[in-house]
C-alpha positions as a printed Julia matrix, in Angstrom:
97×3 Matrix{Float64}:
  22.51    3.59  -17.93
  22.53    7.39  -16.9
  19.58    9.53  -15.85
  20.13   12.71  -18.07
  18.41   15.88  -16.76
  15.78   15.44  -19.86
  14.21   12.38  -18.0
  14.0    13.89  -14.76
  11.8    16.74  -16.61
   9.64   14.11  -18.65
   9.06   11.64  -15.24
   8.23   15.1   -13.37
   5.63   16.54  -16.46
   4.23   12.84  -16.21
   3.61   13.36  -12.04
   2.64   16.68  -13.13
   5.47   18.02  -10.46
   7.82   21.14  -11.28
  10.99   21.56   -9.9
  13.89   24.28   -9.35
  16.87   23.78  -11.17
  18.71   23.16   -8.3
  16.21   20.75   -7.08
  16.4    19.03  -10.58
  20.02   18.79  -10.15
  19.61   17.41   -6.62
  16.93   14.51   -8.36
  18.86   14.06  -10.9
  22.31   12.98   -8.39
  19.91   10.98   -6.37
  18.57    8.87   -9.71
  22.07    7.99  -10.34
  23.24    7.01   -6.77
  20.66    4.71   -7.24
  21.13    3.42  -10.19
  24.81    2.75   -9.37
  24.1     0.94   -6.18
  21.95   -1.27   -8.35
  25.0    -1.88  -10.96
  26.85   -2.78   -7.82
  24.02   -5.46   -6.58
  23.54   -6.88  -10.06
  27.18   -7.92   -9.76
  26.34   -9.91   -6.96
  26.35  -14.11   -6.97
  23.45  -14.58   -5.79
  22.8   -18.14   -7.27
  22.76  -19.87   -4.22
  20.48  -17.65   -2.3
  17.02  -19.11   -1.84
  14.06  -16.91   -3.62
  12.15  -15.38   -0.53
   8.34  -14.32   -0.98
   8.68  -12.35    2.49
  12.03  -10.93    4.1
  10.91  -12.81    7.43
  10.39  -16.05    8.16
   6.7   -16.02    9.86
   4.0   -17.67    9.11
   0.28  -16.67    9.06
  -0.27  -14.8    12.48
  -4.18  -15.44   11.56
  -6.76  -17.31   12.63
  -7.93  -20.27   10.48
 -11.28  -19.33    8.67
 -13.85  -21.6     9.95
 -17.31  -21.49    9.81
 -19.22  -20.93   13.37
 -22.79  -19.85   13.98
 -23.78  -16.35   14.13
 -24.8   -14.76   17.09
 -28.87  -15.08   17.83
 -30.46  -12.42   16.74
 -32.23  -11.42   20.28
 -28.23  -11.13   21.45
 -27.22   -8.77   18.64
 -30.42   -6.47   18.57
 -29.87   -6.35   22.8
 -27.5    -3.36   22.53
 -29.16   -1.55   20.16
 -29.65    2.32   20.73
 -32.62    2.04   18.65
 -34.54   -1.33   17.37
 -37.98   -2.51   15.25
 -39.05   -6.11   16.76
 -36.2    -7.72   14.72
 -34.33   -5.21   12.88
 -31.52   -2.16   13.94
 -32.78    1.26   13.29
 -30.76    4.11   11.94
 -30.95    7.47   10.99
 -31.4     8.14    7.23
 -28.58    8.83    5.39
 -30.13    9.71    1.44
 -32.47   12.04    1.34
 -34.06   14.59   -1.14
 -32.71   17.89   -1.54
């Protein structure tokens, strides 16, 4: 399967994109490098190659999700810049105009 200059014009109306002639031609030789270096990797065996769901082999660098207790409220209020008895204040975002 070819790319014809035609589809280079539709996929570029469809990204709303315009391009020079030149640079159509220039897509256009790109589009089928690539599609001939897949041809050439569709030939391939590849039967007895594993299916992969990541290229490396690592496993979750996370932590596990556990439940732990929050911090007291006293201890999160402390460093406040500006605080009611128990609750942060900020400045107001939404306001009339």
């Amino acid at each position: 399967m070819a790319v014809i200059v035609e589809d280079v014009r539709h996929v570029a109306q469809l990204a709303r994109l315009t391009f020079s002639a030149e640079e159509e031609q220039k897509l256009l030789e790109d589009l089928n490098a690539i599609l001939r270096y897949m041809e050439q990797l569709n030939r391939l065996d590849t039967s007895a190659v594993e299916p992969l769901t990541h290229v490396l082999d690592q496993g979750n660098v996370l932590r596990e999700d556990l439940p732990v207790p929050s911090l007291p409220r006293d201890e999160a209020l402390r460093n406040a810049p500006a605080r009611t008895e128990a609750l942060f204040c900020v400045p107001k975002v939404i306001g009339e105009r």
